[in-house]
Backbone as CSV, one residue per row, in Angstrom:
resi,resn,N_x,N_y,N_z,CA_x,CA_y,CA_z,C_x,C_y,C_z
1,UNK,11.130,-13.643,-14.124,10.700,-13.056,-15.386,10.923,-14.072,-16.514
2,UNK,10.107,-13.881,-17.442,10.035,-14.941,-18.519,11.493,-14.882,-19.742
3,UNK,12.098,-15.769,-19.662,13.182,-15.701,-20.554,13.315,-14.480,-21.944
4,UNK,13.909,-13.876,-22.030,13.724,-12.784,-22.994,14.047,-11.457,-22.803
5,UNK,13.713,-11.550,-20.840,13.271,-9.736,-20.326,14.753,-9.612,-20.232
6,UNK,15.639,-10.205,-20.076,17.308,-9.937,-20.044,17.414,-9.605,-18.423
7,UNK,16.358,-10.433,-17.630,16.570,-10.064,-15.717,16.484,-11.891,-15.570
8,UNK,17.907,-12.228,-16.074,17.656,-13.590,-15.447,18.989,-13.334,-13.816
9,UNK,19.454,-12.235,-14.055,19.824,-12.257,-12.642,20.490,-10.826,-12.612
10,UNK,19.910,-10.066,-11.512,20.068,-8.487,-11.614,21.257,-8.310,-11.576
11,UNK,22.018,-6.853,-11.970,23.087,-6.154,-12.122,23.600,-6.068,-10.498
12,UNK,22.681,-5.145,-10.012,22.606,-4.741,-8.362,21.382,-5.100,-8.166
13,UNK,21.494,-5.944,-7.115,19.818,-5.080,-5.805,19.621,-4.002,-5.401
14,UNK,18.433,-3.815,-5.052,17.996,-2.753,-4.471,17.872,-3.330,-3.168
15,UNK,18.036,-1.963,-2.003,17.940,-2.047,-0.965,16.952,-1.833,0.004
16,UNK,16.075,-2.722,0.718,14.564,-2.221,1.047,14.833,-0.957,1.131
17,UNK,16.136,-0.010,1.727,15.890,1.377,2.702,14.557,1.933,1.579
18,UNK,15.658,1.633,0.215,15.678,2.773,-0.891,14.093,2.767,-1.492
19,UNK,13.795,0.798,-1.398,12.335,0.659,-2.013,11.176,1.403,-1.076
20,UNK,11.312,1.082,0.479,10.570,1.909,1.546,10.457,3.034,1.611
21,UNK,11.423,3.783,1.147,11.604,5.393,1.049,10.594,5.613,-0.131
22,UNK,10.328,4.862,-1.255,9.074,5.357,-1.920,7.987,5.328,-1.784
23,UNK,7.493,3.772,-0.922,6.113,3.601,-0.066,5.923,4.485,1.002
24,UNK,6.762,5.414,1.272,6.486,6.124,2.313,6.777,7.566,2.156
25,UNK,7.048,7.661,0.673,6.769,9.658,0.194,5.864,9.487,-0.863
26,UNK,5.055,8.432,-1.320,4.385,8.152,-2.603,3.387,8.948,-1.978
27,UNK,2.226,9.541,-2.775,0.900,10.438,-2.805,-0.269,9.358,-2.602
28,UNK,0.179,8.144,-4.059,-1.115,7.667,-4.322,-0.546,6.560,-4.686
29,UNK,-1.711,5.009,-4.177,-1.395,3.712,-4.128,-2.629,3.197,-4.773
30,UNK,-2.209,2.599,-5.659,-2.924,2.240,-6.737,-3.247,0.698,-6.126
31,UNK,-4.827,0.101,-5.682,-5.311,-0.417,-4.950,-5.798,-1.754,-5.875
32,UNK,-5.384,-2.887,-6.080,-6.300,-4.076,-7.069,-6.659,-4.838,-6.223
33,UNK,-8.312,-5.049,-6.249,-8.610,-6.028,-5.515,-9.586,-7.233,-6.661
34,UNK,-10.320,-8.337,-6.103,-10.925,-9.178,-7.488,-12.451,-9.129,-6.463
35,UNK,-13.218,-8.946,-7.569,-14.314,-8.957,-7.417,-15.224,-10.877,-6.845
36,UNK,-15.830,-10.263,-5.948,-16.663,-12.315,-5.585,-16.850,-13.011,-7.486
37,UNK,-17.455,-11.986,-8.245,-17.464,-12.517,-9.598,-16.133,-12.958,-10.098
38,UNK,-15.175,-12.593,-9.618,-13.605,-12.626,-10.946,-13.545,-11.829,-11.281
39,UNK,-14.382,-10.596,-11.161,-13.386,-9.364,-12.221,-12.504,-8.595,-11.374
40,UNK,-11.214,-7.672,-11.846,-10.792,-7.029,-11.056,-11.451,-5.935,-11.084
41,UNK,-10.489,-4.871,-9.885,-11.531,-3.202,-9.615,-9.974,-3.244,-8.857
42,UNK,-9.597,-1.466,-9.510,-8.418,-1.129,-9.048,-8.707,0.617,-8.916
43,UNK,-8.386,0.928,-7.834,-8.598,2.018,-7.263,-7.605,2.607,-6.641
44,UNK,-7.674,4.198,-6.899,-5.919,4.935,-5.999,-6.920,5.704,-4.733
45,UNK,-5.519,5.397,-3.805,-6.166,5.708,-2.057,-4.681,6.505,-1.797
46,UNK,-5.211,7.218,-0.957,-4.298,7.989,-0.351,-3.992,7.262,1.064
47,UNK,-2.699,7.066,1.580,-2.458,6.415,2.786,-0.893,6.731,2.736
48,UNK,-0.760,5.864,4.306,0.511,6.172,5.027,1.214,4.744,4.863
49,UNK,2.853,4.731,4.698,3.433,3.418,5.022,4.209,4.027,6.137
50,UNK,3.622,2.853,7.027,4.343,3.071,9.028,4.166,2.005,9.432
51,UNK,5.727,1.186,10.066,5.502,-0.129,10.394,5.462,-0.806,9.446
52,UNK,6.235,-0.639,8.391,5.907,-2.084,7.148,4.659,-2.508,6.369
53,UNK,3.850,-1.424,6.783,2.096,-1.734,6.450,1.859,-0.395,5.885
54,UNK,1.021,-0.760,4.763,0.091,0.663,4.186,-0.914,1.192,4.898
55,UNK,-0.894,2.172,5.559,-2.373,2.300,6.491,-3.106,3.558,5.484
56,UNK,-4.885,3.174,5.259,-5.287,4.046,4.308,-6.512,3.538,4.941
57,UNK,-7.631,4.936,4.690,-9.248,5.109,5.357,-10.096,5.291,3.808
58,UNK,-11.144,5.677,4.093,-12.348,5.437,3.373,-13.856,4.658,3.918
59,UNK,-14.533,4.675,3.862,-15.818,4.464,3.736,-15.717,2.637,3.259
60,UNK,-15.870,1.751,4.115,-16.255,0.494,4.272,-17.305,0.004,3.187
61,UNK,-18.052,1.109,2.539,-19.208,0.666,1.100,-18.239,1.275,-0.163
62,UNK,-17.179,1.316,-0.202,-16.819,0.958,-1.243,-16.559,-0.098,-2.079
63,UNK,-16.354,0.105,-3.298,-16.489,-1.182,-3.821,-14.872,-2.103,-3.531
64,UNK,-14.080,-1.831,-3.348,-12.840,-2.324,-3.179,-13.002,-2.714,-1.761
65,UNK,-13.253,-1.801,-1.042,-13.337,-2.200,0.105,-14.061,-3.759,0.627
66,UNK,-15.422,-3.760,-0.196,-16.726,-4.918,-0.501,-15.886,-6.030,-0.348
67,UNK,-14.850,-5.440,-2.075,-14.255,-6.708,-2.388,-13.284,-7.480,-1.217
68,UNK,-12.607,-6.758,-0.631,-11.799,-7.423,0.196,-12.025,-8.274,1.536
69,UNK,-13.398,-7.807,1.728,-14.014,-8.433,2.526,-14.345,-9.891,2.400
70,UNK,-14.408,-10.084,1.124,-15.047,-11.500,1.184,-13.157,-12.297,0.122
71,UNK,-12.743,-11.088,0.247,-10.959,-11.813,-0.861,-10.153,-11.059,-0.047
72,UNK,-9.373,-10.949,0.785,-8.530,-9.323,1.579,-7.078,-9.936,0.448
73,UNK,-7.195,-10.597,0.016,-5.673,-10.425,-1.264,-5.433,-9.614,-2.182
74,UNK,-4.814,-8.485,-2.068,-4.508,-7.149,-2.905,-3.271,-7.034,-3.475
75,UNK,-3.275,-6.555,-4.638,-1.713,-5.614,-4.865,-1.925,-4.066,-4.653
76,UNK,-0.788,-3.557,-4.403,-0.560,-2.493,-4.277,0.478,-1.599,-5.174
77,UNK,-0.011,-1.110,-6.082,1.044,-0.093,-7.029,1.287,1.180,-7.044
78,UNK,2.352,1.375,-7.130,2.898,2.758,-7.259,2.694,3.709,-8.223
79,UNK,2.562,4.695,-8.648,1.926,5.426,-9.278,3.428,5.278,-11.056
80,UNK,4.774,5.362,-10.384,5.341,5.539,-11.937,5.598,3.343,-12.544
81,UNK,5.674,3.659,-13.723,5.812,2.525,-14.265,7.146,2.291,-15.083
82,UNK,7.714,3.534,-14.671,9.214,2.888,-14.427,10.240,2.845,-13.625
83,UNK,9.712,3.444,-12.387,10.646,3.301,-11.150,9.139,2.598,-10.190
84,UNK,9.229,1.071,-10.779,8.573,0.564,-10.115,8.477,0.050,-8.602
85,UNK,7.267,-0.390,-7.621,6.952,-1.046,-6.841,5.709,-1.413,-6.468
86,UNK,5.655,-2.500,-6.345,4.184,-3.599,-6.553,4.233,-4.624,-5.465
87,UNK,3.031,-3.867,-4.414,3.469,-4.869,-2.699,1.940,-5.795,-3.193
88,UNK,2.373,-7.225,-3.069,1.205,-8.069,-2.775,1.006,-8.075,-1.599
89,UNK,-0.224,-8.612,-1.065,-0.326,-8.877,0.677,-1.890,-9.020,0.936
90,UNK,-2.412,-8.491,1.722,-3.866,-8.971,2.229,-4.051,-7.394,2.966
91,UNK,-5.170,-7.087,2.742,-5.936,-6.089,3.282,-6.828,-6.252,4.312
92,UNK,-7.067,-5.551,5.538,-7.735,-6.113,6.605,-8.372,-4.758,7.204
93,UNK,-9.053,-4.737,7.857,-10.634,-3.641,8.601,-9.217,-3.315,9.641
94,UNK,-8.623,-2.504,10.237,-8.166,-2.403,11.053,-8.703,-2.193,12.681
95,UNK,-8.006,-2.478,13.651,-8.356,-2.138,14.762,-8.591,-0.888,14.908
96,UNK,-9.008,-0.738,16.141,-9.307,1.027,16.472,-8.049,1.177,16.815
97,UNK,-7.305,2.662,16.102,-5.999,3.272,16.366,-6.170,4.254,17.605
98,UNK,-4.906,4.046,18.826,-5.070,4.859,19.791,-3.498,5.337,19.800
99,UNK,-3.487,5.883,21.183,-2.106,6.539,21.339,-1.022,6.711,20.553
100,UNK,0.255,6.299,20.301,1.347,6.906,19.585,1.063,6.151,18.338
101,UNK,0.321,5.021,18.028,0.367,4.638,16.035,-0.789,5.608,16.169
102,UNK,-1.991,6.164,16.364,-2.862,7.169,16.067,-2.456,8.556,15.799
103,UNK,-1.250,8.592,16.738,-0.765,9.884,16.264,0.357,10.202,15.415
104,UNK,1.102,8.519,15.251,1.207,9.013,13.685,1.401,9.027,12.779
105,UNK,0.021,8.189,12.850,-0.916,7.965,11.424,-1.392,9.248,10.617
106,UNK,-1.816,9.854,11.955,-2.428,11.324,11.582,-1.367,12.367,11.158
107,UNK,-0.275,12.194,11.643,0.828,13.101,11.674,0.857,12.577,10.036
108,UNK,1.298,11.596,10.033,1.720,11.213,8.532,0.927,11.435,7.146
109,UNK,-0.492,11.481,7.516,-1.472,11.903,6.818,-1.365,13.038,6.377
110,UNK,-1.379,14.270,7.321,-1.120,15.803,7.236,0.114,16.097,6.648
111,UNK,1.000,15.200,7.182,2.601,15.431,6.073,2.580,15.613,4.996
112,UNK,1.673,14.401,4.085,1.478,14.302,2.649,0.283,14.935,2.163
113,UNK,-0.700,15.268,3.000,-2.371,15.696,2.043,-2.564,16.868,2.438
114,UNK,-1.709,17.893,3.991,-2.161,18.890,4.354,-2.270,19.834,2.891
115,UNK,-3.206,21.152,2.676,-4.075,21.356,3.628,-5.609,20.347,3.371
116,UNK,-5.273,19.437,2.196,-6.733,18.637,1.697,-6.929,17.787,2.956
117,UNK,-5.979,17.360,3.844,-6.659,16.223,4.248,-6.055,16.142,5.834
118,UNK,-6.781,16.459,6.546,-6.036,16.701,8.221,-6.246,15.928,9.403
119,UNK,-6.584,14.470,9.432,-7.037,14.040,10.102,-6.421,14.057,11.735
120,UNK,-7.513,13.972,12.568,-7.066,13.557,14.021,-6.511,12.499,14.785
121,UNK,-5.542,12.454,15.855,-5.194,11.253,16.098,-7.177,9.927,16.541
122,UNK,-7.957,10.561,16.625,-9.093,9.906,16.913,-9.789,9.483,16.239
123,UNK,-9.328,10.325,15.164,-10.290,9.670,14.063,-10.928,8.050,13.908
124,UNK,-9.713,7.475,14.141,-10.117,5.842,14.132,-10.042,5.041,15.325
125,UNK,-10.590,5.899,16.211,-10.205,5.391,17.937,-11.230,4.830,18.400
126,UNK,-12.310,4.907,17.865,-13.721,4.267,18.387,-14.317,2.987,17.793
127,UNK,-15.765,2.918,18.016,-15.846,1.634,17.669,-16.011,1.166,16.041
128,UNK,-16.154,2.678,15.322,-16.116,2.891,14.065,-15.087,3.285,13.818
129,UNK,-14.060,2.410,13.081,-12.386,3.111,12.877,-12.727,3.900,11.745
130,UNK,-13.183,4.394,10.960,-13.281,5.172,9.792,-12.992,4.909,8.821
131,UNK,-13.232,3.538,8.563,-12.632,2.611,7.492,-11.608,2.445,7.342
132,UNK,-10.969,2.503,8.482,-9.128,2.415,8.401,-9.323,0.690,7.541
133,UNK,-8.221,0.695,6.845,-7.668,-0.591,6.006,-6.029,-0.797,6.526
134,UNK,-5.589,-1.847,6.453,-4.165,-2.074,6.435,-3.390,-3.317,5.114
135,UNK,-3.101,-3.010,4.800,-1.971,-3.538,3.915,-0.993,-4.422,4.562
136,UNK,-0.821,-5.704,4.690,0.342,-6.418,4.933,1.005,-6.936,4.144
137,UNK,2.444,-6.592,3.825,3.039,-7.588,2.673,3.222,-8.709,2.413
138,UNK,3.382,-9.358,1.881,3.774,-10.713,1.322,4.983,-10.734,0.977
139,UNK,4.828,-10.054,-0.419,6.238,-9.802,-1.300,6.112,-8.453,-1.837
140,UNK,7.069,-8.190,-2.207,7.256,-7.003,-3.439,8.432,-6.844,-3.996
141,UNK,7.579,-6.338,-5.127,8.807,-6.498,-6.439,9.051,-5.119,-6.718
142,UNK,10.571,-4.923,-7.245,10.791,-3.443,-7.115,11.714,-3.350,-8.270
143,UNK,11.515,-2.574,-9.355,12.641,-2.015,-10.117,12.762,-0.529,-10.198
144,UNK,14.131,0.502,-10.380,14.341,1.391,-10.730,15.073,1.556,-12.355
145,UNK,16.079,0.524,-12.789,16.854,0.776,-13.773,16.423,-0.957,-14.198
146,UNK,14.646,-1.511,-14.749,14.911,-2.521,-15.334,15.339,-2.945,-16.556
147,UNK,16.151,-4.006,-16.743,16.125,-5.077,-15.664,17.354,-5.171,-14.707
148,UNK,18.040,-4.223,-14.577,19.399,-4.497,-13.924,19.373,-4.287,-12.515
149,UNK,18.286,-3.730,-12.184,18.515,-3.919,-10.621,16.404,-4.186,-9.952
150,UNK,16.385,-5.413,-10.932,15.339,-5.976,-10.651,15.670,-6.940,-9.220
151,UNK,14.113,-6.445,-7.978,14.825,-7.011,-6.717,13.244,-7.355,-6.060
152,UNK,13.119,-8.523,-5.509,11.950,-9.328,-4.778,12.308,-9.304,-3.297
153,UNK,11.421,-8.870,-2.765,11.511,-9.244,-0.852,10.338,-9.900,-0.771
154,UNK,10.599,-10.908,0.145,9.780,-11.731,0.404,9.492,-11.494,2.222
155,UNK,8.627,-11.470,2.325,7.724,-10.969,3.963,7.258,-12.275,4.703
C-alpha cells in the first residue's frame, strides 16, 4: 500500500481458514474481466468455492465470459467493501464435471441458491459443461479491520 494508508506492516494476519470461510458462504462474486478493446466489464455470478477455486456457470455468450476467452485474467470481489477480499487469478471453460466434484458442486449450489437455483450433479457432465468457469488464484488480498490486519496470500 502506498505510504500514507498506515498498513506499512499489519497489526495481525489473517488466517486463510477465516479469509476461505467467506469465499465459501459469500452469495455473490463480483467478476472483472478487460475487454480485447481495454475497457473493463465487471459482473456478479453466483458460484461455489471448492478446492481453492471459484466454480460458477452461465452461458459461454456472455460478455465476460467473451472477454476471458481471448484475456482468462480476472479479479474476483466480494460483495462488502469493508470486510474485504479480492482473488486475482485466471478464469478457464472448465472440464466436464463428473462423479464426487459434480456432486458437490451441485450440492454446494443448492446450499446457497436453493429454492432459485437447483442444479444436478450432470449438469456439466457432457460435452457441453454449461458454461461451467473456474477461477484459479494467484493472490488475494484480504482485510477485515483495515489497515491492521491487512493480509496477501500468494498461490
Amino acid at each position: 500500500m502506498p505510504a500514507g494508508y498506515g498498513a506499512d506492516q499489519a497489526d495481525v494476519l489473517l488466517t486463510w481458514e477465516d479469509v476461505e470461510s467467506r469465499l465459501i458462504e459469500s452469495l455473490h462474486y463480483w467478476v472483472a474481466t478487460t475487454r480485447p478493446d481495454g475497457r473493463p466489464h465487471v459482473v456478479p455470478r453466483w458460484g461455489v468455492w471448492l478446492r481453492g477455486r471459484l466454480w460458477y456457470d452461465g452461458s459461454p455468450d456472455t460478455v465476460h465470459a467473451r472477454n476471458l476467452g481471448s484475456n482468462p485474467l480476472c479479479v474476483v470481489h466480494l460483495e462488502s467493501g469493508s470486510q474485504v477480499v479480492i482473488v486475482e487469478g485466471a478464469s478457464t471453460a472448465s472440464e466436464p464435471l463428473t462423479g464426487l466434484l459434480a456432486e458437490r458442486v451441485a450440492a454446494e449450489f443448492a446450499r446457497k441458491y436453493a429454492p432459485d437455483y437447483t442444479p444436478s450433479p450432470d449438469s456439466w457432465s457432457g460435452e457441453d459443461t454449461g458454461g461451467m468457469r473456474v477461477v484459479t488464484p494467484r493472490s488475494v488480498l484480504a482485510w477485515f479491520d483495515f489497515p491492521h490486519d491487512l493480509t496477501r496470500f500468494s498461490f
